[in-house]
C-alpha distance (Angstrom), angle and dihedral (degrees) to the residues before:
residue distance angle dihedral
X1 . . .
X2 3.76 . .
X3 3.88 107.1 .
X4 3.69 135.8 24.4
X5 3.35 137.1 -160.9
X6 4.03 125.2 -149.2
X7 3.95 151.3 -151.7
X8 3.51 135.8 174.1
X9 3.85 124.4 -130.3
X10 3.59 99.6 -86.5
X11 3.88 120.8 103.2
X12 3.91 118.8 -129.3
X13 3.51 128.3 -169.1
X14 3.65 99.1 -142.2
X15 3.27 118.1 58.0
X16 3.55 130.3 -108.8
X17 3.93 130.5 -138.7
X18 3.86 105.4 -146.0
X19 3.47 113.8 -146.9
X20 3.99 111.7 -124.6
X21 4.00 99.5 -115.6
X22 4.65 107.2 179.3
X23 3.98 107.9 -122.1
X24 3.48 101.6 -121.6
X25 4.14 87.9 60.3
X26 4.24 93.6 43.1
X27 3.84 120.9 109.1
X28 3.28 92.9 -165.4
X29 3.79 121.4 61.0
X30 3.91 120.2 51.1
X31 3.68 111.4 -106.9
X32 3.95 99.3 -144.1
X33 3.22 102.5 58.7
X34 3.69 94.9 30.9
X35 4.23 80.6 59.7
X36 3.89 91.1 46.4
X37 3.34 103.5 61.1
X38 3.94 90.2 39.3
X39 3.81 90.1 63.0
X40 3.79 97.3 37.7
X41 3.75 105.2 34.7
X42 3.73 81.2 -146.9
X43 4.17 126.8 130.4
X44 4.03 117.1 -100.2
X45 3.89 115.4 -157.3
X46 3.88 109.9 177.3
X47 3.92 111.3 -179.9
X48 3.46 101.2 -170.3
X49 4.76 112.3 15.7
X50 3.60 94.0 -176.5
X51 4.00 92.5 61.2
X52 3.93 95.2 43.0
X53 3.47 113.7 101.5
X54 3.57 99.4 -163.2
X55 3.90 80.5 61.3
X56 3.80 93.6 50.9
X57 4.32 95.3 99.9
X58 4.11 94.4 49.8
X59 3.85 110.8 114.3
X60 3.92 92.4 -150.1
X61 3.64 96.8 48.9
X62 3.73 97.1 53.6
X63 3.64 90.7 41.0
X64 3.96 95.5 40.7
X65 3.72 98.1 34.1
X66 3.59 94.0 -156.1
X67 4.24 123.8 -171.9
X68 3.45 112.3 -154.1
X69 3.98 122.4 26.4
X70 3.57 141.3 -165.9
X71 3.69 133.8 -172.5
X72 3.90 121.9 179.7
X73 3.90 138.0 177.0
X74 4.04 113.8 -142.4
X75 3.70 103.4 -148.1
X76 3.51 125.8 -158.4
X77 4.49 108.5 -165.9
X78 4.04 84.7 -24.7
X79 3.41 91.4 -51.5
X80 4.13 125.6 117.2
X81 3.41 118.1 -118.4
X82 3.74 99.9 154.3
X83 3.54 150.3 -10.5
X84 3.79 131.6 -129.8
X85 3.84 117.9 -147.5
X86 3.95 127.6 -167.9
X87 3.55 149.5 173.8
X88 3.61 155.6 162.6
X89 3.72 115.4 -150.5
X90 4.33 92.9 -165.2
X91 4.17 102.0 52.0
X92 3.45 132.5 39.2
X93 3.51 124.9 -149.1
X94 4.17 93.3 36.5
X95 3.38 94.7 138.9
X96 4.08 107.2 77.1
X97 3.92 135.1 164.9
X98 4.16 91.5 -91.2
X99 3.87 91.6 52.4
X100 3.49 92.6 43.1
X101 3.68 93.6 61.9
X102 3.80 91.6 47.0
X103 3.92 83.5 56.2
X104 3.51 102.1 44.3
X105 3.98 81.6 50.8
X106 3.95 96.9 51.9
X107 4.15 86.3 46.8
X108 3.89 89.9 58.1
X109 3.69 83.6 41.4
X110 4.24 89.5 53.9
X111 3.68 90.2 38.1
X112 3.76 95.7 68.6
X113 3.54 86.6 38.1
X114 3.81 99.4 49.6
X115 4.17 82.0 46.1
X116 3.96 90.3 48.6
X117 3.67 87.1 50.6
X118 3.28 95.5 49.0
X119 4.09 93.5 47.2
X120 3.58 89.8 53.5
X121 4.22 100.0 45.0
X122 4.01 77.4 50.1
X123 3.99 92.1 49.6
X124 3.56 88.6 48.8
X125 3.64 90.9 57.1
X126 3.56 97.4 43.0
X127 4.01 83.1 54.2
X128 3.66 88.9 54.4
X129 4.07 98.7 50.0
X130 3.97 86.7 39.9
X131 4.10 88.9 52.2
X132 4.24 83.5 41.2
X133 4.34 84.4 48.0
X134 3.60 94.6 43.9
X135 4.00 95.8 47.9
X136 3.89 94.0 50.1
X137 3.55 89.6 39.4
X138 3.39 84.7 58.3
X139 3.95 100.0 49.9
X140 3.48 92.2 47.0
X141 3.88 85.7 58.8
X142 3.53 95.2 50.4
X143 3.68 93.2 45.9
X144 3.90 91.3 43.9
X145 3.64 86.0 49.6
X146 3.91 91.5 48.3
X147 3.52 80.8 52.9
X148 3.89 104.2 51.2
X149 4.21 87.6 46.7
X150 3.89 87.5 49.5
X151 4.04 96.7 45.9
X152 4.17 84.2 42.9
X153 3.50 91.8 53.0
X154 3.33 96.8 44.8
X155 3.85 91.6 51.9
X156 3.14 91.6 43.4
X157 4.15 92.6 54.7
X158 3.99 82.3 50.5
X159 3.78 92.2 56.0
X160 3.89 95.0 42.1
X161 4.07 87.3 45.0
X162 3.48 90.5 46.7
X163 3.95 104.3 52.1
X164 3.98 89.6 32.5
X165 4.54 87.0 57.8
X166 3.89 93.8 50.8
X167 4.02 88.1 63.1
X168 3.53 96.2 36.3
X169 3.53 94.5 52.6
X170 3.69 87.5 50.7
X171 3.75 95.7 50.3
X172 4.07 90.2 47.7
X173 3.56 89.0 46.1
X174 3.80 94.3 61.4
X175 3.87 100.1 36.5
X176 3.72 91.6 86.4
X177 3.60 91.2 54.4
X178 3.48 96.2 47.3
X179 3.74 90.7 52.1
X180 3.98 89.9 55.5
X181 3.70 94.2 46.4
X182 3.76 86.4 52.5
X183 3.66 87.3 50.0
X184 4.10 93.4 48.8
X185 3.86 91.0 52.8
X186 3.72 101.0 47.3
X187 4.02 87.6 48.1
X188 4.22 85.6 51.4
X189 3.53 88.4 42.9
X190 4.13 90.6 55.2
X191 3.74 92.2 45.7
X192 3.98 89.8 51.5
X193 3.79 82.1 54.5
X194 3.29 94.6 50.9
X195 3.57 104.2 41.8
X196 4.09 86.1 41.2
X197 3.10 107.6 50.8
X198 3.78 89.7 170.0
X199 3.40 112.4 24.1
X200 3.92 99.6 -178.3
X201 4.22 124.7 -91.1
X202 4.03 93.6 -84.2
X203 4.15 90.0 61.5
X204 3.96 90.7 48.3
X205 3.54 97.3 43.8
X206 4.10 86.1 54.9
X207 3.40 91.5 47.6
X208 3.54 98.4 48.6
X209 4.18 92.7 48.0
X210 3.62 87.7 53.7
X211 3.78 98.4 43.2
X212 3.86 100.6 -130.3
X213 3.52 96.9 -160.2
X214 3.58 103.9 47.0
X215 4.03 82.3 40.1
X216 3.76 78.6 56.0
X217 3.91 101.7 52.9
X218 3.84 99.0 28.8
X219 3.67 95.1 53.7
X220 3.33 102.5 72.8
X221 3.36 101.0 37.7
X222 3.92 87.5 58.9
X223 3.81 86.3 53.1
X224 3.97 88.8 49.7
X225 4.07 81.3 59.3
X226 3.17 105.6 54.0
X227 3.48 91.2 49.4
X228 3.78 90.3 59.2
X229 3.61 88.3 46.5
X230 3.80 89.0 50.6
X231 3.94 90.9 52.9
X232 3.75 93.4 40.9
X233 4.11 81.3 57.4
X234 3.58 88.1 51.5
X235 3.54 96.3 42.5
X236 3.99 84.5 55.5
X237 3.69 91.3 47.5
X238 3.55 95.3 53.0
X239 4.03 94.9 52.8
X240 3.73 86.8 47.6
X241 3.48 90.5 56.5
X242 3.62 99.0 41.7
X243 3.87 94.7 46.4
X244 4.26 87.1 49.6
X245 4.06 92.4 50.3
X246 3.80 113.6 141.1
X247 3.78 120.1 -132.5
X248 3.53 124.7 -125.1
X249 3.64 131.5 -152.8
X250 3.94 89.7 -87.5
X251 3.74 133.3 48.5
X252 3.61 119.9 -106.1
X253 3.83 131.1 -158.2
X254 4.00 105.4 -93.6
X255 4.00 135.1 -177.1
X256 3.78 104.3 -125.1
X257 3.66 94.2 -161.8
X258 3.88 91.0 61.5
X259 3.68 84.1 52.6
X260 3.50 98.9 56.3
X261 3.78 99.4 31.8
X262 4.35 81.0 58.3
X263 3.71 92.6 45.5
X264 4.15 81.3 48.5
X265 3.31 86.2 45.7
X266 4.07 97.3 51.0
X267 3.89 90.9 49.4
X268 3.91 95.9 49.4
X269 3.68 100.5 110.5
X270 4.02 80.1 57.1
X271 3.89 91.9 57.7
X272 4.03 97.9 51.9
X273 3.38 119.3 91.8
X274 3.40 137.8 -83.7
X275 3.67 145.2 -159.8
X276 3.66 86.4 -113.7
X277 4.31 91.6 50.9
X278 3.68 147.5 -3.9
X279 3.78 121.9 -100.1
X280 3.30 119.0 -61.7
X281 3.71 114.5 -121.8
X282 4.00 118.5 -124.8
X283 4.16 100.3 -156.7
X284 3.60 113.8 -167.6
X285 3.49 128.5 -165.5
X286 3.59 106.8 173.1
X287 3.59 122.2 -166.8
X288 3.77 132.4 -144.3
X289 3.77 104.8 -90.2
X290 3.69 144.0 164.4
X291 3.55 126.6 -131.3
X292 4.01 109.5 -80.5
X293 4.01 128.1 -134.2
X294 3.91 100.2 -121.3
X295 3.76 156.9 143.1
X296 4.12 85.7 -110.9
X297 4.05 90.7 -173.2
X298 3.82 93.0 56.7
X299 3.73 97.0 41.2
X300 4.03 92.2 50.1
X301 3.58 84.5 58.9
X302 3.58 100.3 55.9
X303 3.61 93.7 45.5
X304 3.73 83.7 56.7
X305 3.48 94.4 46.7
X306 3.87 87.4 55.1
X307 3.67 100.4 43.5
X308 3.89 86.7 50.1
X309 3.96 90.5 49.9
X310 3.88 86.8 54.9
X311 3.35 93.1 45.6
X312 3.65 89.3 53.0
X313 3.96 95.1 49.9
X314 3.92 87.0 46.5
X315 4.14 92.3 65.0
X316 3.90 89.7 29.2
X317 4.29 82.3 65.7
X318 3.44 95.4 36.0
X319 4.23 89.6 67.8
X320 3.73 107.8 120.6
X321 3.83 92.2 4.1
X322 3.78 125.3 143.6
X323 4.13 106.8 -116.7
X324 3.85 92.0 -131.1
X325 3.47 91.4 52.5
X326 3.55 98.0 50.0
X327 4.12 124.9 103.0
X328 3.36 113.2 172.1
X329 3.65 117.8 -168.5
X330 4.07 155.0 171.5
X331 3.67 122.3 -168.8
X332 3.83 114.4 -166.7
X333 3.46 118.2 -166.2
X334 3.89 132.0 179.6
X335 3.74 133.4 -175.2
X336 3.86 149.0 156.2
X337 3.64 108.8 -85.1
X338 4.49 106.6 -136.4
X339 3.42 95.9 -92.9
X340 3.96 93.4 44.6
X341 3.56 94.4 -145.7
X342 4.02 84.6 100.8
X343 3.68 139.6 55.5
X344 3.98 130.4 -148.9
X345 3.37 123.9 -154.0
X346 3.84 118.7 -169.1
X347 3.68 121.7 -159.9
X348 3.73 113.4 -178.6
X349 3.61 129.0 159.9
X350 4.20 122.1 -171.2
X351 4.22 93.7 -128.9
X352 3.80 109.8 129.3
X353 4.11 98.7 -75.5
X354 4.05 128.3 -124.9
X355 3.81 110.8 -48.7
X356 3.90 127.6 -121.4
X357 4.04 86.6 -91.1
X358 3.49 96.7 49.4
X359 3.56 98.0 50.5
């Protein structure tokens, strides 16, 4: 027992929060018997304190001079929880047999109480750490959840890379070809026209429904087309894959542009506009970088996360906004930090910023 807390005999109908005071540092309880019945659980009864000798050392009592004395343990299962202390400083000899038995009564009585108390102030706690538990159990589900959607998506970017590079590479693979087989038949079709001069009404008529010479000058530059189309595919293809890369155990040297020009790339149909707001401007200003020792997977996804966060914040501002008078954009910026061991990448966007609260 380190601290007690005290009360006269006189009953109050409101009650009273004691304040928790250590013994060695209270005036106002006498330390030896206090200490007695702490180390032997057992019941003091002093009639008269001033004429006890064993009391004869104690501060209080020689200051106090108290008559009649009583010293208690409050035991809870045979263990202490508390001890009751009274007095009267007038009579000795207060404390008889009868009104010991009402006091042993009303210790049992504070026992449970002192126990129930204690139960509940426990409770409470547990309530606390369970409310603690629940709300990190909780984050770690949303971020583990984040996780799974960002390690789905990225497989399934992989997949759809994958099976859209197999017919791309096909296509590219044959453009060339085509173009040379274009080539071959326009040259045969000038030697015809050379050699036939006149090659009979039916032949001209054909020629002229399907417009040779445009035939002749459009052609190629359709082919020429397609194989822009075929490299923008590829280009696509590539982000995809880059953005979706899977970490390994080690970091590996990585282009951060790529990374954010796939994660651009992935959030495109969230830059065109809308009927709600114009397009929303991507402004690069790219600085000149080396290649950077990283986990590229786990970086592509937090420039994702970012760019998706401004993009947010852009049609968060744009709420009750005239169209016209609406420019959304994002600058990103990257540079060489002075010692060039470090690179900063600034994402800003020009939305309405954090409010007082949120800050």
């Amino acid at each position: 027992m380190s601290t007690t807390g005290y009360a006269y005999a006189a009953f109050q109908k409101v009650p009273t929060i004691l304040q928790s005071i250590p013994i060695e540092f209270s005036q106002d309880i006498p330390p030896i018997p206090i200490n007695y019945v702490k180390h032997t659980l057992e019941t003091l009864v002093i009639d008269d304190a001033t004429g006890d000798n064993s009391l004869a050392s104690d501060s209080y009592i020689i200051r106090e001079q108290p008559k009649s004395l009583l010293c208690a343990p409050i035991l809870h299962q045979g263990k202490l929880v508390g001890i009751l202390y009274l007095e009267n400083n007038l009579i000795a000899g207060v404390f008889t047999r009868d009104r010991l038995q009402v006091i042993n009564l009303l210790c049992s009585q504070a026992a449970i109480s002192l126990e129930n108390a204690s139960l509940y102030q426990r409770s409470q706690e547990n309530t606390q750490q369970l409310e603690h538990s629940l709300t990190d159990l909780q984050q770690m589900q949303l971020q583990l959840v984040q996780s799974e959607k960002m390690s789905a998506l990225g497989n399934l970017v992989a997949g759809v890379a994958h099976e859209i590079n197999n017919p791309v590479g096909f296509i590219a693979g044959n453009i060339q070809p085509a173009v040379d087989f274009v080539g071959d038949l326009f040259r045969l079709i000038d030697l015809y026209q050379q050699k036939f001069p006149n090659p009979g009404g039916e032949i001209e008529e054909e020629i002229a429904a399907i417009d040779l010479e445009y035939l002749r000058e459009h052609l190629p530059k359709l082919i020429s087309s397609m194989k822009l189309g075929v490299e923008r595919i590829r280009s696509i293809s590539n982000s995809l894959r880059t953005f979706s890369r899977a970490d390994t155990e080690h970091k590996v040297t990585f282009n951060i542009h790529e990374g954010i020009d796939s994660a651009i790339l992935i959030l495109k149909h969230r830059l065109k506009a809308s009927e709600l707001h114009p397009d929303i401007q991507v402004v690069k200003q790219y600085g000149d970088i080396s290649l950077v020792k990283c986990f590229p997977g786990q970086l592509n996804q937090v420039f994702m996360n970012l760019l998706a966060n401004a993009i947010d914040a852009l049609e968060e501002s744009n709420i009750g906004r005239n169209f016209h008078d609406i420019n959304n954009k994002i600058k990103i910026k990257t540079s060489l930090i002075q010692d060039k061991d470090h690179v900063l990448i600034d994402i800003q966007d020009n939305g309405m910023g954090m409010s007082n609260q949120v800050k």
